[in-house]
Structure formats: C-alpha cells, structure tokens
N, C-alpha and C positions, 0 to 999 in steps of 0.2 A: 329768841323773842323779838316782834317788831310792834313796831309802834307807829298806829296810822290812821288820823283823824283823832287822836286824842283815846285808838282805841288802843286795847295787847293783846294782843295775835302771839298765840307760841304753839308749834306744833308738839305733838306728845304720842305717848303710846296709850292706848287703850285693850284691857286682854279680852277676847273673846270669853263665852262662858267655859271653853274647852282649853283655855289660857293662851291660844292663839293671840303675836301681839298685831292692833291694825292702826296702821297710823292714822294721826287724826291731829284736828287744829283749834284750839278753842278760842275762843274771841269774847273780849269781855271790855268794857268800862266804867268809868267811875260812876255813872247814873242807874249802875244797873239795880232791874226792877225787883229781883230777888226768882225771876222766872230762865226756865231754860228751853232752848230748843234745837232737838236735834234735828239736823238736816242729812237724809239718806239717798245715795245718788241712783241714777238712773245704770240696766246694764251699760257697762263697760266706759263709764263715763268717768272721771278723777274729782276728786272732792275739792280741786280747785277750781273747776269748773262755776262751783256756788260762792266762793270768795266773797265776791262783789254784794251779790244777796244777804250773804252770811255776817258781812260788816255792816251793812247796812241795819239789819233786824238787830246785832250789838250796838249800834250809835241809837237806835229805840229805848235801851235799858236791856235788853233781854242778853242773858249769858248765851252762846251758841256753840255748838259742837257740829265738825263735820268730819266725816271718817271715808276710808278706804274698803269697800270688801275686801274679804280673805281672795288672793288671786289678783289685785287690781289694785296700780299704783305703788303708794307705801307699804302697803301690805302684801306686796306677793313676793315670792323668791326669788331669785339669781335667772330662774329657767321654770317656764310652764309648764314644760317639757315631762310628764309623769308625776306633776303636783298633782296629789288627788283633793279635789274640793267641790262640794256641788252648790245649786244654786238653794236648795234649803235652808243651808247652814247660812245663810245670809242672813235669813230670819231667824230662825231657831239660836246660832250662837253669836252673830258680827250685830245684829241688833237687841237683842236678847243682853248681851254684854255690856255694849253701850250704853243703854238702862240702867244696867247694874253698876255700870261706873258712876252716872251723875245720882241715881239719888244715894250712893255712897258719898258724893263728895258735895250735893247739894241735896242735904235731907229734907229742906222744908220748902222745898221749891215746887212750883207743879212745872211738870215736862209736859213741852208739846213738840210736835213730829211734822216735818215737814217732807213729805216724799215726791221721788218722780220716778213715775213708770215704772216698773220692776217692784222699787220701795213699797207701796201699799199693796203689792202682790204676796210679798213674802213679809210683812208687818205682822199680818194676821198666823203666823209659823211662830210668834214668838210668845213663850209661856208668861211675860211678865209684860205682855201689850196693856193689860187693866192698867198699869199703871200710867200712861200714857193721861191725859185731861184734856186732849183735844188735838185733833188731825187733819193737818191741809197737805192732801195730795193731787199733786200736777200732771195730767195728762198720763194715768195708772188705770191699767186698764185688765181684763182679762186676756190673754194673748192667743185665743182659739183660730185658728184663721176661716172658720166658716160664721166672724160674726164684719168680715172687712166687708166691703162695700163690691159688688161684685168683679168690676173692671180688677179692683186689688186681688181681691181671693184669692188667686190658683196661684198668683206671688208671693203672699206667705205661706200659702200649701206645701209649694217647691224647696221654701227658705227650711221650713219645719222637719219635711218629708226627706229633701236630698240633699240640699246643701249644707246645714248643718251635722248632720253627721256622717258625710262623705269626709267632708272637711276637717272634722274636728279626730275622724279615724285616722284619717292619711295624714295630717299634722302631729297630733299627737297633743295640741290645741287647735282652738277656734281662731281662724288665724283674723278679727273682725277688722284688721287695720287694713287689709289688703281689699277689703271689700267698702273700707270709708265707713265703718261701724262703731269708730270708740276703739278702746283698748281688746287686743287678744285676752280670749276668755281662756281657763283652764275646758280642759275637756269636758269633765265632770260636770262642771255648769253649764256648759252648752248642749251636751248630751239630756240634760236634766229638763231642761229651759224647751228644750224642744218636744221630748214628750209631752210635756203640760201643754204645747199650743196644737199639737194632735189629739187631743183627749178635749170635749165638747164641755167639761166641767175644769178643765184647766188643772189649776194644784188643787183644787177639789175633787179630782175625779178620781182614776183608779189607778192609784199609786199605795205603797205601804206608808205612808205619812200620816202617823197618830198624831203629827202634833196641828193639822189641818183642823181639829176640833175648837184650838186658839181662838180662829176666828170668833167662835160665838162669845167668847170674851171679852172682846171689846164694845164698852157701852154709850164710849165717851162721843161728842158732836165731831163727825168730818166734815170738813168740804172738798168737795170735787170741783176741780178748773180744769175744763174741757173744749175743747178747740172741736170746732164742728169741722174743720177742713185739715185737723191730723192724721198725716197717713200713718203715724205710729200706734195711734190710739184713737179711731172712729169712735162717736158718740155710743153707736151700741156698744160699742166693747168697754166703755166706760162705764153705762148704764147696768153690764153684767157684773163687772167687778161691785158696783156699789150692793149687790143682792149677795153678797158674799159676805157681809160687815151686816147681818142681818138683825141682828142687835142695838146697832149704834145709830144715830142722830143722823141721818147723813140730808145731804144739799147740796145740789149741784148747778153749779155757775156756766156759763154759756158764756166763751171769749168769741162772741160774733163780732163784727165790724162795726155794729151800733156800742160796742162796750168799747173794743178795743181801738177803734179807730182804723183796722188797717183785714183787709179778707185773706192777708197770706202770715196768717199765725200758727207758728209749728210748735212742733213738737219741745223743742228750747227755750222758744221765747220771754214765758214766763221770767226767765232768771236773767234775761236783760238787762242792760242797765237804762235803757231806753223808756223801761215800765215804772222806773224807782216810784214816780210821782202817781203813779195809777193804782199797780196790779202790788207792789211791796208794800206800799201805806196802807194798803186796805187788806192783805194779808197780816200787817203788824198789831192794825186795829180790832183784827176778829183776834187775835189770841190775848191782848189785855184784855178783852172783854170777856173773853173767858180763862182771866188770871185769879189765881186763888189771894194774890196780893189786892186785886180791886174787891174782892169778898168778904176779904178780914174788915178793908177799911168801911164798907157798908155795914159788915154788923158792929 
C-alpha cells in the first residue's frame, strides 16, 4: 500500500470471470464521491502507464481501478512461450470480471470506463457492459487497415497480412518490444488481433464470436476523443468503431490544435500529465455529471 497526495494506492488481484488472477491497482481517498472508474489499457500497454491519470481522477473523489490483461504485465506468466490466450477474452473475461469485482465490492456505486484503443474494441465482448453508466474512450478505433488514410494503408496491410503472423508463428509470441510496440503479446492475441483488422467489419465480421452481439447492449452516453493526425487511430477508423456501440449516446470530441493547442497529438497523449488542467478536468467533469451520486442529490 502507498500513500500519495493524501491518496492509497494498493495493488491487488482481481479474477477474471474464468478465475484467472490479473493484477491491478486501486486508488482511492478520503473525499471519495461514492463512484468508480475503471480504466482499460491500450494493446500491449502496462496499467502503469495510467498511474498519473488514475490518481489524479482519485484526488477528484472517484475510487479507481486499473488492471493488467491476461498475457500483459502482472498478469502474464513466467514465459509467453505456448500461453494460450486470445484478444477476446480481454473483453469477454479480464473486463467482464473486473465488472464483477467492483459492483461486488462497490454495490451502490455507478461505474464508469475509461478505455484506450483496443479497450472500446473489446468492451463491447463483455456480457455485463449494461452495467457500465458511462464511457470515455481515447483514441479506439476499428483496426480495419482499408479505413487508414492511403499513404498508411498498405503499412497496416503488411503489419495485418505478414508481419504479425510471421512473427507471432516463428516466435511463438508477438515479439512487439522489438518492433517499439508496447509489451510482447501472447500469440493467441496477436493471431486474434490480426484477423479482425483483415476482416472490413473487424471483431464484427466473420469470426465464431457469439458474444459480438454484447455490443448492442450497451445504451449508456460515450465519448470519443479523437486526434485527427493519429496514425493509430484515423478519424475514420474512429468514426467506424463509434457505429458499432449502435445503441448508445455516443459524441465525439475532435483534439485539433484549436482544442488542444498543439497539431502533434498522438496516440498517448491524452494520459499526459501536460493535459491535467485541459483534457482530465474535463474528462472528470463529464463523469460527475453523469454520476448517479449527483442524481440522488437532485431528487
């Protein structure tokens, strides 16, 4: 347990719905609002990476949880090396679970989600997203490679087409540190990962995934924060994932240079600590305002 800004930080286990355990960090203080919010990482990205964000949305009042996928960080094994896991089960169980942890231990709270890239891809895979009361996802996109901009194109074609599963065959994982990608992915999810951005409907296309119907579950308000000059996530590719959540409230924010002040905004910058005063104040102020604690006190 540490203690920092008057906040407590302790890291913990959380089990998958399949009882897989994934590590994870919860962050809480004396102010808090009686709300929670999980925050879901980017592929191959460590849930320390949110730290910064993650305390910051706790010193707001809000409890916070951030976690590890199965395969990545605290939660993978000794060796990748023949772990079978795919990128489904991200959403389906490592999300899905996490759910099931906080309103098991916080029943009368509303959860809200905070995801990036990957995260709002595989949200909609989990059976118990209704419960979810409001979603801010960061630069999440569909990962088709004929929705990149053309000069990109035939670079994630190749990434889709040959390099991930050349790669992920003759390693035996995805080896992504050696290409500056985030952490090695297990096979499973990089094999997984890459069919969907071959396929024009992504993890909506033509896969055996019954639980792709989830999507239409979710009814609650998202927003989308979209950087027009992401090579991770072009506008279109944002704009397709949002037609995917075809039920839900959705709204989508434009980080152009008149918002953000700056035309070289990528793909991480959101979780900056450069934005606290901009892009986290006003990410903390959309989720009180849709806190079921500001609602009690209205009626």
């Amino acid at each position: 347990m540490v203690q920092e800004e008057n906040l407590e930080i302790k890291n913990i286990k959380i089990p998958a719905t399949d009882g897989y355990q994934l590590g994870a960090t919860l962050f809480s203080s004396d102010n808090a609002n009686g709300d929670v919010i999980m925050i879901s990482c980017a592929t191959g990205v460590l849930r320390k990476f949110y730290h910064r964000y993650a305390a910051y949305l706790a010193g707001e009042g809000f409890t916070v949880v951030t976690y590890d996928y199965r395969g990545i960080g605290e939660s993978k094994p000794l060796t990748l090396n023949k772990f079978k896991a795919f990128m489904h089960e991200w959403g389906e169980k490592d999300m899905a679970g996490v759910i099931n942890w906080i309103t098991g231990n916080y029943p009368d709270s509303a959860i809200f989600a905070v995801g990036h890239s990957v995260a709002g891809q595989v949200m909609g895979l989990a059976q118990n997203n209704a419960r979810i009361d409001a979603m801010l996802l960061v630069a999440s996109q569909s990962g088709y490679w004929g929705l990149w901009p053309w000069h990109q194109r035939y670079f994630i074609w190749l990434f889709w087409y040959v390099a991930v599963p050349f790669l992920s065959i003759f390693w035996s994982y995805f080896p992504a540190k050696i290409l500056g990608l985030g952490e090695n992915l297990p096979a499973g999810v990089a094999l997984e990962w890459a069919s969907w951005g071959r396929d024009q409907k992504y993890v909506l296309g033509n896969n055996r995934l019954t639980t792709k119907e989830n999507f239409k579950k979710f009814s609650a308000p998202i927003r989308f924060y979209c950087g027009p000059r992401d090579a991770f996530a072009p506008e279109k590719s944002v704009d397709e994932l949002m037609t995917f959540y075809g039920n839900a409230s959705n709204t989508k924010i434009l980080l152009n240079k008149e918002k953000v002040k700056t035309s070289h905004f990528g793909h991480f910058d959101f979780f900056r600590e450069k934005f606290k005063e901009m892009l986290w104040q006003e990410s903390a102020d959309w989720f009180k305002e849709n806190s079921l604690t500001e609602i009690r006190e209205v009626l």
